[in-house]
N, C-alpha and C positions, 0 to 999 in steps of 0.2 A: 558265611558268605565272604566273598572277597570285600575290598575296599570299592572296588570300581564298578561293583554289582550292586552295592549298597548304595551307593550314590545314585545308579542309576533306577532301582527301585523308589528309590526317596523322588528321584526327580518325576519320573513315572505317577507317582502317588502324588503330589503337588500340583501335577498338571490335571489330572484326574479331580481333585479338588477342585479347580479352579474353573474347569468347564459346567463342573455342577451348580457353584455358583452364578456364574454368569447364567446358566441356562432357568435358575430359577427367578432370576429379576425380569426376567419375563411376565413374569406375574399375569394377577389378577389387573382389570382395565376398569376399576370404580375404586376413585378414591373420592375423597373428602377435601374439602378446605388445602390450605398448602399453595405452595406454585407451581407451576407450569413450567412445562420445557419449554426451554427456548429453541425458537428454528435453529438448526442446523446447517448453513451453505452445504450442498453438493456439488459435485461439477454437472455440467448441465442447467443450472440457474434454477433447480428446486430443492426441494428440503427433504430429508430421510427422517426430520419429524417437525411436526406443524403445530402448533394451538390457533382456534379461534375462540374466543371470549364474548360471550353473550354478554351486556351491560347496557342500559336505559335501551332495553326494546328494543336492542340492534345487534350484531352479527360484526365481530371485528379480527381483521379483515375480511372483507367480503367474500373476497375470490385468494384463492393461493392455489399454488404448483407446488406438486410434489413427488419426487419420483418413485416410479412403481416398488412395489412393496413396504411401502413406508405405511404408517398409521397415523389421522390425526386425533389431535385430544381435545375434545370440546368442555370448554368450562361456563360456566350457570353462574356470573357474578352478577347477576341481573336477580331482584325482589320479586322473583315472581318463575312459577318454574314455564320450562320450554320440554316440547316433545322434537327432538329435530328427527329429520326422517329424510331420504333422497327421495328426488322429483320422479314422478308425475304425481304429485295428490289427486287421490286418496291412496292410490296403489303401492307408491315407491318402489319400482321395478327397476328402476334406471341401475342403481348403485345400490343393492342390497348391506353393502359391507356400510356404510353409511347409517343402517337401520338400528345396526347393533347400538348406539348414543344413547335412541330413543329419549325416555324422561326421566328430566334432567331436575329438581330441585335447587333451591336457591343455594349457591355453594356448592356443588357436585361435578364432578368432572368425570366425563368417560372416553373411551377411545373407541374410533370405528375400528372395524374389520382390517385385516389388510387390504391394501389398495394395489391390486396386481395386475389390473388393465388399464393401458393407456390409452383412456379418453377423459372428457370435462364431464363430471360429474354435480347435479343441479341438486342443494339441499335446501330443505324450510322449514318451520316450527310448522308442524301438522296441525296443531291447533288455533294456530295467527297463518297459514297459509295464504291468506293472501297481503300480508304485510310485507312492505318490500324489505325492508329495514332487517326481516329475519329471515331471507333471502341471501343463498351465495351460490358460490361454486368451487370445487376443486379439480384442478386440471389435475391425470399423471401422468408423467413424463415416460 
């Protein structure tokens, strides 16, 4: 092969590499213990990725914006596990991508579905349903 065909093979096969990689940090959306991403600024004034943080029986922040197709990651830093689900209890019909968190053990973090329709979307511990405290919402943008 030439010099300049080698290069561009090599370059070719690097890029190839590298999309594989990045396509597989996609991953799996249950992990363990660890931290949390941090929001993100986008333009438009929401986040391309979110955390809420379950801790003493509460939902923190309550309400967050985010824009469409982003995901957010709920984390169980609370003694005690949570099932979160989107509103209407018992149904959860609203925001199904929402469902995917489900239950959540002490220390366990998961991520909804993508979030690809923009409206406010109403979540709650199914099992504390009527507690406010475990009560939110996420708008997307």
């Amino acid at each position: 092969m030439t010099r300049a065909r080698t290069k561009v093979t090599w370059g070719l096969a690097a890029a190839g590499a590298l999309a594989f990689v990045i396509a597989g940090c996609g991953g799996g959306s249950t992990s363990t213990g660890g931290t949390s991403p941090s929001p993100m600024p986008s333009p438009g004034g929401g986040t391309s990725m979110a955390t809420i943080t379950i801790a003493n029986n509460a939902v923190s922040p309550k309400n967050i914006t985010v824009t469409r197709g982003s995901q957010v990651t709920v984390v169980n830093n609370d003694n005690q596990p949570h099932e979160m689900q989107s509103d209407p209890h018992p149904l959860h019909t609203d925001c199904p991508v929402i469902n995917q968190v489900g239950f959540l053990s002490p220390g366990q973090s998961r991520q909804t579905g993508t979030l690809s329709i923009a409206r406010t979307c109403g979540y709650h511990d199914h099992n504390r349903d009527m507690v406010e405290s475990l009560q939110g919402t996420i708008t997307i943008q």
